[in-house]
SERO-575601 format. One record per residue (C-alpha): residue number from 1; x, y, z negated. Coordinates in steps of 0.02 Angstrom, whole numbers, plus 50000, padded with zeros to 5 digits. Layout:
! SERO-575601
roro / px / py / pz
NUM / X / Y / Z;
...
END
This chain:
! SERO-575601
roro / px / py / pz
1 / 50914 / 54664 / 52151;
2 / 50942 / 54747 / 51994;
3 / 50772 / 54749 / 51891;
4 / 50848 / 54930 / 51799;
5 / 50990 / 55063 / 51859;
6 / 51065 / 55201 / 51828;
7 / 51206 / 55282 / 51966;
8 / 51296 / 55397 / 51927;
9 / 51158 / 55494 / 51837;
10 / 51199 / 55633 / 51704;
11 / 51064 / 55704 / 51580;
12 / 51091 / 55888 / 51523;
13 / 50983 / 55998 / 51417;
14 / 50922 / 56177 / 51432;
15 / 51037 / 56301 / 51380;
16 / 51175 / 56146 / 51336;
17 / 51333 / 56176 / 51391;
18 / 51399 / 56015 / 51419;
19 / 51286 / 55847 / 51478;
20 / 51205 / 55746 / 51350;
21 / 51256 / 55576 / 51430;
22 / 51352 / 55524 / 51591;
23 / 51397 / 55533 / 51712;
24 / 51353 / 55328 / 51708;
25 / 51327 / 55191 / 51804;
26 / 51231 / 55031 / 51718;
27 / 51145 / 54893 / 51822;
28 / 51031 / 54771 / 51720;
29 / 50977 / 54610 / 51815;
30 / 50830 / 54504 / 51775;
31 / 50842 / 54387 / 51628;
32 / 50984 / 54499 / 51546;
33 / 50984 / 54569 / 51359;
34 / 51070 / 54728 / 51344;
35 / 51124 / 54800 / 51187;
36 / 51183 / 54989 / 51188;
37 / 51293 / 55044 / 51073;
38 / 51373 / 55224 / 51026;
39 / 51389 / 55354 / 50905;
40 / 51255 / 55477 / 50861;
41 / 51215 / 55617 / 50992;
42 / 51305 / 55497 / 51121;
43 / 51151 / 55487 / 51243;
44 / 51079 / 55314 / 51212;
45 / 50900 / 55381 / 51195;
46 / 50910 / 55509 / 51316;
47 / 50966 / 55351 / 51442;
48 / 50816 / 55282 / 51395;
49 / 50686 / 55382 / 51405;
50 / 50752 / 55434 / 51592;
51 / 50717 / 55244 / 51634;
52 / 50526 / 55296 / 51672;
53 / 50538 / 55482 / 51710;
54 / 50501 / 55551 / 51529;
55 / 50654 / 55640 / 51557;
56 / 50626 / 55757 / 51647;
57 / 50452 / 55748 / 51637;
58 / 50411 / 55756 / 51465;
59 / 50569 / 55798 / 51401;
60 / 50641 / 55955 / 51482;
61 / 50801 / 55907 / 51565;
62 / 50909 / 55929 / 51715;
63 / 50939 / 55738 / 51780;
64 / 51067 / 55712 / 51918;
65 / 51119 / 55535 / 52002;
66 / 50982 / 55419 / 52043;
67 / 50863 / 55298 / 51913;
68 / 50787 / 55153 / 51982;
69 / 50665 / 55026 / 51941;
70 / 50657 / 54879 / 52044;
71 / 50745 / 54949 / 52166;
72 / 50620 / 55097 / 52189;
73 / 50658 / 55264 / 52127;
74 / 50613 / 55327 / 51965;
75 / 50566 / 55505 / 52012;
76 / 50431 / 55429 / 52155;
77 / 50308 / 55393 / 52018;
78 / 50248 / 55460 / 51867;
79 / 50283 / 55409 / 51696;
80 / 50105 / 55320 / 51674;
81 / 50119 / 55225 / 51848;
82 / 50278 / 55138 / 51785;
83 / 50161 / 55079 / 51615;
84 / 50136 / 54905 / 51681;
85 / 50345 / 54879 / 51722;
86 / 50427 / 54949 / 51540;
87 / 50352 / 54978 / 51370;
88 / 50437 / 55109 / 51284;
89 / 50456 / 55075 / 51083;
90 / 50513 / 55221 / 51027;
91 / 50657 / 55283 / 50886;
92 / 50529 / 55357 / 50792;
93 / 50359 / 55258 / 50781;
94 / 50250 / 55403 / 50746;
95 / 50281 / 55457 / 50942;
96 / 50183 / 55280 / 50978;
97 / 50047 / 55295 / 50840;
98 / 49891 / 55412 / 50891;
99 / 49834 / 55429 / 50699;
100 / 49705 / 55294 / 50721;
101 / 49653 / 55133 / 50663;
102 / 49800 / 54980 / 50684;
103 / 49679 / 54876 / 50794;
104 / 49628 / 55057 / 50903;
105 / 49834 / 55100 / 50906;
106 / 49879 / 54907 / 50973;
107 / 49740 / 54926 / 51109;
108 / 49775 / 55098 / 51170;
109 / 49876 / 55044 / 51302;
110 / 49784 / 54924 / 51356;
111 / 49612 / 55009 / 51388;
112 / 49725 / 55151 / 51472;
113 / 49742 / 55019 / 51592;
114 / 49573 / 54937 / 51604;
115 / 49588 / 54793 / 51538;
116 / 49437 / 54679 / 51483;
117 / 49377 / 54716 / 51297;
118 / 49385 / 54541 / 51290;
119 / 49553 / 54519 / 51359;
120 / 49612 / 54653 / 51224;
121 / 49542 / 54582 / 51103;
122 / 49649 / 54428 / 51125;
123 / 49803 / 54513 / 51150;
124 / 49777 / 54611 / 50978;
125 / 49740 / 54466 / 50902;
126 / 49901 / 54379 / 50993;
127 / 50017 / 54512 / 50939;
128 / 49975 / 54519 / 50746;
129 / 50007 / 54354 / 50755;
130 / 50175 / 54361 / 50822;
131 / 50241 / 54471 / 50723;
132 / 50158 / 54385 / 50565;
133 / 50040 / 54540 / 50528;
134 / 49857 / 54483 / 50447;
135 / 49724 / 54505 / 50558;
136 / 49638 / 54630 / 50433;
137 / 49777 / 54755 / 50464;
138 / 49663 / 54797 / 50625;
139 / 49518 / 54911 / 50508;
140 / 49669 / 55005 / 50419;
141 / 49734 / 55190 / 50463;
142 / 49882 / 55188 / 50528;
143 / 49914 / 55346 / 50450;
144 / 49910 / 55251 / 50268;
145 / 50043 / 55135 / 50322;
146 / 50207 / 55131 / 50241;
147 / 50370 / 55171 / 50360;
148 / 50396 / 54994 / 50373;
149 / 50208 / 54959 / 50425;
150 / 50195 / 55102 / 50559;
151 / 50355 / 55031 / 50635;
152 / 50282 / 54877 / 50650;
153 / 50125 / 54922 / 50706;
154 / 50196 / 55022 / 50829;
155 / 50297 / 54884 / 50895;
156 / 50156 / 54778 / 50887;
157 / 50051 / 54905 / 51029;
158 / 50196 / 54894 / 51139;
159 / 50231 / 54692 / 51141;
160 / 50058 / 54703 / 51176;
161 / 50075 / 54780 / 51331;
162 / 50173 / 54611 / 51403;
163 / 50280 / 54711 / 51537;
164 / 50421 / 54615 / 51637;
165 / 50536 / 54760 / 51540;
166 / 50557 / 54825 / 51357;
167 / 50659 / 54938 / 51275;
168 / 50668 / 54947 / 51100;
169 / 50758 / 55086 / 51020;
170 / 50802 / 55051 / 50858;
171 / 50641 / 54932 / 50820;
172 / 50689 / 54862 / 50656;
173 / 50765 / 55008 / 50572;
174 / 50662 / 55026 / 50423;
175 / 50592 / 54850 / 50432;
176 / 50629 / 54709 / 50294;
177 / 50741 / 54588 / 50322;
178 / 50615 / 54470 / 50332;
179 / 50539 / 54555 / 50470;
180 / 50686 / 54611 / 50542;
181 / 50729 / 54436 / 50571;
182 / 50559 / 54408 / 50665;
183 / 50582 / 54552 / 50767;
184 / 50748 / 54478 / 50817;
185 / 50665 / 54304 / 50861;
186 / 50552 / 54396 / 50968;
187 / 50668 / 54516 / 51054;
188 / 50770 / 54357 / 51099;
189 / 50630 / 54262 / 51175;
190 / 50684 / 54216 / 51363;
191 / 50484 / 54193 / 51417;
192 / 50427 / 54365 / 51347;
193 / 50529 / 54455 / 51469;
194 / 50611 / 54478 / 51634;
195 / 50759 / 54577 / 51544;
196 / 50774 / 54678 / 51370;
197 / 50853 / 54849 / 51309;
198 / 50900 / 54858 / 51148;
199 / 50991 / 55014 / 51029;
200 / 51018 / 54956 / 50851;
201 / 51136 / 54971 / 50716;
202 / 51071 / 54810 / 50632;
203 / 51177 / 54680 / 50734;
204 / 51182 / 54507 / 50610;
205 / 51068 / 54414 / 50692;
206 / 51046 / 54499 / 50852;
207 / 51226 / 54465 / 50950;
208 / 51195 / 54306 / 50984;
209 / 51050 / 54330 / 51092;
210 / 51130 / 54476 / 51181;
211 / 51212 / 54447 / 51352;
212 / 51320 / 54621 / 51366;
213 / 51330 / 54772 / 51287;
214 / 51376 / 54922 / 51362;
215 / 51425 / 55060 / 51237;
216 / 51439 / 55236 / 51269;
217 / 51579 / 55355 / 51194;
218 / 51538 / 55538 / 51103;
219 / 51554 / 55613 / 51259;
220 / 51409 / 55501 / 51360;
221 / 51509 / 55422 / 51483;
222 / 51533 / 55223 / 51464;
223 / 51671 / 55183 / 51346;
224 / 51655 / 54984 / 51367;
225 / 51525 / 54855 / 51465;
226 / 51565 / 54678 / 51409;
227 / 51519 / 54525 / 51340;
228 / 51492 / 54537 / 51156;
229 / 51606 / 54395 / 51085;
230 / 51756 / 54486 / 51198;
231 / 51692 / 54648 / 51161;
232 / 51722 / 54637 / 50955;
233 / 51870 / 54549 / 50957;
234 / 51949 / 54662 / 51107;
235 / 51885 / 54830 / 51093;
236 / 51832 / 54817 / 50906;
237 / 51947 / 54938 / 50833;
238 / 51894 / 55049 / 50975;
239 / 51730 / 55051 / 50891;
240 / 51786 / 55083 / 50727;
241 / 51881 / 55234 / 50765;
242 / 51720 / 55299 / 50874;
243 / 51612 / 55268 / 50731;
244 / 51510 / 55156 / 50823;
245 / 51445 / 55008 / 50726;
246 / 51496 / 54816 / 50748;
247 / 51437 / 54653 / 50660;
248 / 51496 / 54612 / 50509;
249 / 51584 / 54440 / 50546;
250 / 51711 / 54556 / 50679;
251 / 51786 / 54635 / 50531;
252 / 51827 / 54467 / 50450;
253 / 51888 / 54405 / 50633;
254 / 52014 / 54530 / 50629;
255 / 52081 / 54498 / 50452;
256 / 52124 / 54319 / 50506;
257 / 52191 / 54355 / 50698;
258 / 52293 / 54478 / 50591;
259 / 52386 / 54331 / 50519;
260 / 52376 / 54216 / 50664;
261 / 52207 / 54115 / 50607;
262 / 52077 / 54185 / 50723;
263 / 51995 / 54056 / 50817;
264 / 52013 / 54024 / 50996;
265 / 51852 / 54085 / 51086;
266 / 51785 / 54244 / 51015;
267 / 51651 / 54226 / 50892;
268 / 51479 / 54291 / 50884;
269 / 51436 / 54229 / 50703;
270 / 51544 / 54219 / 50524;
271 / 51512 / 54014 / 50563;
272 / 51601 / 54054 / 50725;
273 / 51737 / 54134 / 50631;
274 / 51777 / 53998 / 50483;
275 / 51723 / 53846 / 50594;
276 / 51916 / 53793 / 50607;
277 / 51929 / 53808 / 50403;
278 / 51779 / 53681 / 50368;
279 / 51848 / 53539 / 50286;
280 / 51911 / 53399 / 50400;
281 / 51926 / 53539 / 50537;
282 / 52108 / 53581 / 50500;
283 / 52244 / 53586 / 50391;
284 / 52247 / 53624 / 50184;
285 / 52375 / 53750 / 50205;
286 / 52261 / 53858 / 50346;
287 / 52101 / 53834 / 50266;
288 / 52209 / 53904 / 50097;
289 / 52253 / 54042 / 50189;
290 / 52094 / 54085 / 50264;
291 / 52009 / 54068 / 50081;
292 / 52126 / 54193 / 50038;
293 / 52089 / 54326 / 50174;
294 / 51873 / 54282 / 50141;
295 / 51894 / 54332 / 49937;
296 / 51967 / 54489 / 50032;
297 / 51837 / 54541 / 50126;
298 / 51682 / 54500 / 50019;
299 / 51791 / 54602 / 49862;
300 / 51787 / 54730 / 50018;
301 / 51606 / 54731 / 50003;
302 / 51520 / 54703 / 49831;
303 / 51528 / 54820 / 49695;
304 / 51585 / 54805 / 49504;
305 / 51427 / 54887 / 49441;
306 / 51431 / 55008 / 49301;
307 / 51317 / 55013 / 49138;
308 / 51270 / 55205 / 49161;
309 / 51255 / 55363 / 49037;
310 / 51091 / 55414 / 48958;
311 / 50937 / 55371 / 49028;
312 / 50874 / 55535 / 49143;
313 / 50696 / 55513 / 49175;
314 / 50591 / 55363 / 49142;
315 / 50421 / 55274 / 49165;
316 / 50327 / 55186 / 49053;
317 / 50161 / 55071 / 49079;
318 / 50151 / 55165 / 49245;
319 / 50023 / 55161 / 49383;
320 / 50084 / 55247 / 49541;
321 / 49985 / 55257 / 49701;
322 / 50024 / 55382 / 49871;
323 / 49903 / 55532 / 49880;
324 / 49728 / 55511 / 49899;
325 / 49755 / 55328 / 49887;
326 / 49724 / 55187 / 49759;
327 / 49877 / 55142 / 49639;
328 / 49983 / 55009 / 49733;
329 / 50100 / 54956 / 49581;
330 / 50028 / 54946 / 49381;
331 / 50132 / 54937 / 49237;
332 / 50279 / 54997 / 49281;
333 / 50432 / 55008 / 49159;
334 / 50578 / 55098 / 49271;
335 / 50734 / 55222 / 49192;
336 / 50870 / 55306 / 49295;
337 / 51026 / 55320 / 49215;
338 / 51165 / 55454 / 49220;
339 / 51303 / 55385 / 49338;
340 / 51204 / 55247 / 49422;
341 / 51139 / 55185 / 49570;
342 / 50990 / 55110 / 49559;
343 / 50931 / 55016 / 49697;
344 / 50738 / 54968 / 49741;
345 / 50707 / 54833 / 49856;
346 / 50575 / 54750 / 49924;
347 / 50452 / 54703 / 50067;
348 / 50373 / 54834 / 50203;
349 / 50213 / 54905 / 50108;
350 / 50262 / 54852 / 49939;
351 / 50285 / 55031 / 49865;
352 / 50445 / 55069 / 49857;
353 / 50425 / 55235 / 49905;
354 / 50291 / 55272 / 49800;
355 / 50382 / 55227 / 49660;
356 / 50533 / 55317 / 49703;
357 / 50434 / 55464 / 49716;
358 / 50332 / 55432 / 49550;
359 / 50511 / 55424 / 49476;
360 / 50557 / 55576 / 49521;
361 / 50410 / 55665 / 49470;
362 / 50356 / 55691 / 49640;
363 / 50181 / 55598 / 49639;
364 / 50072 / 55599 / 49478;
365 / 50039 / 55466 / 49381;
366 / 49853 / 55364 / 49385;
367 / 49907 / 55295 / 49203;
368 / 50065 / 55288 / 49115;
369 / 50187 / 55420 / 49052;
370 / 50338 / 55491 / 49165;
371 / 50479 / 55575 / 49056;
372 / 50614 / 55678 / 49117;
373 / 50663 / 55812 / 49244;
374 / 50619 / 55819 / 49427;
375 / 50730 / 55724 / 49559;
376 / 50787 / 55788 / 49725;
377 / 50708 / 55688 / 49890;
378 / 50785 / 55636 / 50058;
379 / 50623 / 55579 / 50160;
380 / 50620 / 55412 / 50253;
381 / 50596 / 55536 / 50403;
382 / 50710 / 55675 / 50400;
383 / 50615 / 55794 / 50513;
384 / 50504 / 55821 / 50359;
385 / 50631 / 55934 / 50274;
386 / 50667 / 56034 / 50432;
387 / 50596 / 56195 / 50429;
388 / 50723 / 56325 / 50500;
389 / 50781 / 56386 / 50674;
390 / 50954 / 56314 / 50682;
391 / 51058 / 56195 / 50588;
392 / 51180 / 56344 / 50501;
393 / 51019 / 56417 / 50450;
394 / 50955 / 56244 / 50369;
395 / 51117 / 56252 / 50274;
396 / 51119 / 56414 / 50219;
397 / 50940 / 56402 / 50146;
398 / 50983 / 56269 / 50041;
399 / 51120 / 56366 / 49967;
400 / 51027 / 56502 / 49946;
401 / 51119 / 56624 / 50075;
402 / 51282 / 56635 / 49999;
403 / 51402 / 56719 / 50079;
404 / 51566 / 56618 / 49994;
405 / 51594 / 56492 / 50127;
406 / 51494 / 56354 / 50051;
407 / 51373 / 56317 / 50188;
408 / 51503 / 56318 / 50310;
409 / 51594 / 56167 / 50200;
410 / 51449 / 56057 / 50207;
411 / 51422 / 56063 / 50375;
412 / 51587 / 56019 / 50397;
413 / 51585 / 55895 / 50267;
414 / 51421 / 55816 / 50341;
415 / 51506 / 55839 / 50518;
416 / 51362 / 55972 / 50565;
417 / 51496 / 56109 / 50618;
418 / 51517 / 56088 / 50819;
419 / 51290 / 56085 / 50805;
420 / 51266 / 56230 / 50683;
421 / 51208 / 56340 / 50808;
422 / 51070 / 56209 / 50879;
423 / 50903 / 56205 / 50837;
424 / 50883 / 56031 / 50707;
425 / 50747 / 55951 / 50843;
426 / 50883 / 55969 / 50982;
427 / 50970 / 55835 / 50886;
428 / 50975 / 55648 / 50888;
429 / 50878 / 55567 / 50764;
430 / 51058 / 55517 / 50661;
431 / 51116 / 55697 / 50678;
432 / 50940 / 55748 / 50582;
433 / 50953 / 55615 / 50460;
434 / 51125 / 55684 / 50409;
435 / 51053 / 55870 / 50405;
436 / 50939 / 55820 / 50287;
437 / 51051 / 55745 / 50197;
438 / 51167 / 55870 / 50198;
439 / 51033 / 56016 / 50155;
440 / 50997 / 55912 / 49989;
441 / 51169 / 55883 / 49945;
442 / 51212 / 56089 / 49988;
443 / 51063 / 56124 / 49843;
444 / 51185 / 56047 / 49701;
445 / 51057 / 56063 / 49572;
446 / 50965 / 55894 / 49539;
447 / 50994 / 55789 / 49394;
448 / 50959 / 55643 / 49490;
449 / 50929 / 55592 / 49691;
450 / 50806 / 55499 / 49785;
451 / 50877 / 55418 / 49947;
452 / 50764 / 55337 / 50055;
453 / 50819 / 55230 / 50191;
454 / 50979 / 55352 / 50193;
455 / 51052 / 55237 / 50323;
456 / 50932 / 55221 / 50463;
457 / 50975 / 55277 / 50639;
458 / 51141 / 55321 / 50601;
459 / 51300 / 55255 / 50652;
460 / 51435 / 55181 / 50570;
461 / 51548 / 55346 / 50535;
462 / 51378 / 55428 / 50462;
463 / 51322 / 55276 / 50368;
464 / 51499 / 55303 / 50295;
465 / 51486 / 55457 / 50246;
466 / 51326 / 55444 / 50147;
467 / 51384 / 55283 / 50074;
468 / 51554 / 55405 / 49997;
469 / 51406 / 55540 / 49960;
470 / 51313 / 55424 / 49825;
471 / 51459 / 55354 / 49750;
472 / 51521 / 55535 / 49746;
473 / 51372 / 55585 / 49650;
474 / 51395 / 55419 / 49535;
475 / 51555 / 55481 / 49480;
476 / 51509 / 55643 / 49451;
477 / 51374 / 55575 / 49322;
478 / 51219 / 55615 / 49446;
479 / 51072 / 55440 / 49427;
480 / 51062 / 55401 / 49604;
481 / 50890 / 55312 / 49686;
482 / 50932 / 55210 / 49846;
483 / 50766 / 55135 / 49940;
484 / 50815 / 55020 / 50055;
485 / 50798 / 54885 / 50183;
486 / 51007 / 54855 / 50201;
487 / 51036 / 54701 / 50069;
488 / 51242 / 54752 / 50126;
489 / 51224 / 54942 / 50070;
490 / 51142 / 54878 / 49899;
491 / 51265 / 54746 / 49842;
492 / 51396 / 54881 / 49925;
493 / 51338 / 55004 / 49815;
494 / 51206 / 54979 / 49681;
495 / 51235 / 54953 / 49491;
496 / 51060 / 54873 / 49495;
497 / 50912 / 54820 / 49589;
498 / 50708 / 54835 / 49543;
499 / 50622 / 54709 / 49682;
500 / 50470 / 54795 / 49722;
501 / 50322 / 54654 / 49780;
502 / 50139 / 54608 / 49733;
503 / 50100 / 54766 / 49649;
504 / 50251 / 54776 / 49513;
505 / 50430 / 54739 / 49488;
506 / 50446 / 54558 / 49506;
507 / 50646 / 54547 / 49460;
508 / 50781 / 54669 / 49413;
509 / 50969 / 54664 / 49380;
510 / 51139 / 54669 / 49463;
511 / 51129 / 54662 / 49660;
512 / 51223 / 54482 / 49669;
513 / 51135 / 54397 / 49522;
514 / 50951 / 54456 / 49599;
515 / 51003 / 54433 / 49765;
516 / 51050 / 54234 / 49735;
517 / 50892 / 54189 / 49698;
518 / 50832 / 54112 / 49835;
519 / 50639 / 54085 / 49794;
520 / 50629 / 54273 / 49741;
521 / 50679 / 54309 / 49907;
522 / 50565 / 54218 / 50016;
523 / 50424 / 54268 / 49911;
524 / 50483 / 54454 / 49939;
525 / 50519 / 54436 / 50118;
526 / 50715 / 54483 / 50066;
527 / 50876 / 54381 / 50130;
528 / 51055 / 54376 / 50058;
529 / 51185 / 54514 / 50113;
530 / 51229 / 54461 / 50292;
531 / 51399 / 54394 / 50241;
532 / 51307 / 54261 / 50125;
533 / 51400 / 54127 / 50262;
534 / 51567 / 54180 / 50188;
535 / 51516 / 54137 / 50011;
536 / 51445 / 53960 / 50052;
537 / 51576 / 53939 / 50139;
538 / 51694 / 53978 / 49997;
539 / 51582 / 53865 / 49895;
540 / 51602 / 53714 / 50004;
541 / 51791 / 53722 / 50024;
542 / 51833 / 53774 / 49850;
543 / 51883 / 53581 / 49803;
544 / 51948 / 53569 / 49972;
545 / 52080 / 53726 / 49959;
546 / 52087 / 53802 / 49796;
547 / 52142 / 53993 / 49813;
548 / 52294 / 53945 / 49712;
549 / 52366 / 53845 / 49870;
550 / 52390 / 53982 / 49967;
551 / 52551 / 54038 / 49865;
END
């Protein structure tokens, strides 16, 4: 007996024309890992959240087809009753969090279901643990928590909850990589659960713990439901064109199948992919070949970073700290340059976003001096710069009403067009974050721009399309700000990086000099750009195959 299923069920909104997702037909058995996969607005979290009757129930939708949950049918119980067979984490972890205390939020759950104090008391305790969170965390307000923190928090009160099912939906998507890489340890865990649901767009780390993944197309219905290793290598390009996001080593898979050199069983790792080119695996000639197609593909990926123009704004001896809070990073010393991206990086709590927002003249300083205009902000959650009835209208208050065509551009630009006439919290969470974006970009008139985490919850094709954005504004001689978690978007796109830890800026300079240092990065809770296999690798066989053989 399937453990989850969905037959033939279609979700549709009120007042939608068309169905949000399906119809579909998905059967997860026990002990399976499922990873879904799709573009933005494709249905994945409306999927979910029909799993235990919050849609309809919650969520006002039309649902036709039949959910199931061990065998019984969704529909026969309430949401609540299924509480002890899935925990729910959320896209967004504010819909978990209640506004109280860490140790209250983890133990919510649990005394909704009458559990022993003493019994929750352990399991609090059991969970920080886990997920490597200090046991003082329990007195703090959740509501003082950075992103990064809430999202772990939040994921921390549903592991708690021990059910034989989890979804997680997106769970590491403003998390470090440090922590990311925890989360993934513990989402992989065979004992934890009887099966797993995942959505993410991180995938390094993740495939190989993943027994299928079942992707849906724009349109909601099933576009593929397959093993990953055959999945990437078969349907990859299928991916690509749907914007849909795929692991970093399938790209380099298909550069060498492309010349005859992919290796025989599918891979689910870059080690997988160059394992025939180690030395002593195969011949000179291959492995010169292969070198070849690897300087490629990591020249695909890093960036030849620029000096900059004239500094724009600057701090000096600086002390920034978030409202009504105490200052969280002293001495600071920070410029942003015309035509420059300047990257800050750094664990989950460490004040990143503080700083970016002290930068830009957002947040006053405790100490210091700040010089230089204000800056323009995307929020780490986009819904805070939504304020208007429909996305045209979003659009067209940015511009300031004009009636010359320009908002209609940038929705197309931002591809908003075919949603203008929808209100912004109809839409996925990617489809807001790139409304947000695009109502900053449609303003034009910021010196500089603060991005932070730009690149969470979207998909590939959107995570594209901002990527273009900043360098656009680079070129145009616009200082750019980029907070983020993705060590692949900063190398991809920075001219520098400020590592933000223990109250200061513990190491700045260009992405691939800071980001080699490998005792920086454990003490930051950072990690090398996921491709960091492919550049040992080169290093190992470098006296094996010198490039120069290939000719």
């Amino acid at each position: 007996m399937s453990l989850a299923q969905w037959e033939g069920v279609s979700i549709r909104y009120p007042f939608a024309n068309n169905d949000a997702v399906g119809p579909v037909d998905i059967a997860i058995a026990p002990g399976e890992r499922v990873l879904l996969l799709g573009p933005s607005g494709s249905g994945k979290s409306s999927l979910m959240l029909s799993l235990t009757g919050l849609i309809p129930n919650a969520v006002p939708a039309s649902v036709s087809g039949e959910v199931l949950l061990k065998g019984a049918s969704v529909s026969g119980r309430s949401a609540a009753q299924w509480a002890d067979t899935v925990a729910q984490y959320f896209q967004n972890a504010d819909e978990t969090l209640c506004g109280m205390r860490v140790g209250e939020e983890i133990a919510f759950a649990l005394e909704n279901r009458g559990m022993e104090p003493a019994m929750i008391r352990e399991r609090v305790g059991a969970v920080l643990d886990r997920l490597g969170l200090p046991l003082a965390w329990q007195g703090r307000r959740s509501a003082a928590l950075s992103g990064g923190e809430r999202q772990l928090v939040a994921l921390a009160a549903v592991l708690a909850q021990e059910t034989p099912i989890l979804i997680a939906d997106e769970p590491t998507s403003h998390l470090s990589p440090a922590a990311t890489a925890k989360v993934h340890t513990l989402l992989s865990d065979r004992d934890a659960f009887e099966a797993v649901l995942v959505i993410d767009h991180r995938l390094d780390g993740l495939i190989d713990a993943i027994d299928r993944v079942v992707v849906l197309g724009e349109d909601g219905a099933v576009l593929a439901d397959m093993p990953p290793g055959p999945l990437f290598r078969e349907r990859g390009k299928d991916l690509v064109r749907s914007g849909i996001w795929r692991p970093g080593f399938s790209a380099l898979d298909d550069m060498l199948c492309a010349i005859g050199l992919g290796s025989d069983k599918p891979p689910l790792s870059f080690s997988d992919v160059l394992a025939p080119f180690e030395p002593g695996a195969g011949n000179v000639a291959a492995m010169a070949a292969a070198r070849v197609v690897a300087r490629r593909y990591i020249d695909q990926r890093v960036s030849s970073p620029s000096a900059g123009g004239e500094i724009i704004a600057s701090l000096r001896q600086a002390d920034c700290a978030p409202p009504m809070a105490p200052a969280v990073l002293k001495g600071i010393d920070l410029d942003i340059c015309e035509g420059e991206i300047l990257g800050l990086v750094g664990p989950n709590g460490a004040g990143k976003t503080t700083l970016a927002a002290s930068l830009a003249g957002v947040l006053r300083l405790r100490s210091g001096r700040r010089d230089g205009p204000m800056a323009g902000i995307a929020f780490q959650n986009p819904e805070a710069q939504l304020v208007a009835a429909s996305v045209r209208e979003e659009i067209l208050g940015a511009v300031g009403n004009s009636e010359d065509g320009r908002a209609e551009a940038v929705l197309a630009q931002w591809g908003l067009a075919a949603l203008a006439d929808r209100h912004p919290f109809e839409l996925s969470f990617g489809q807001k974050r790139r409304l947000a974006l695009a109502t900053l970009d449609a303003s034009a008139r910021w010196p500089f721009v603060v991005f932070d985490e730009p690149f969470s919850g979207l998909d590939a094709a959107g995570a594209a399309m901002v990527a273009d954005h900043l360098l656009d504004l680079k070129q145009n001689g616009k200082g750019v700000v980029l907070v983020t978690h993705d060590m692949d978007m900063a190398v991809k796109l920075c001219d520098r990086v400020a590592v933000v830890a223990g109250g200061g800026i513990v190491a700045a300079g260009r992405p691939m000099e800071v980001l080699a240092d490998a005792a920086l990065l454990e003490g930051a809770g950072l990690a090398r750009p996921s491709f960091a296999p492919v550049l040992d690798w080169l290093d190992r066989t470098e006296m094996a195959a010198p490039v120069r053989a290939a000719g």
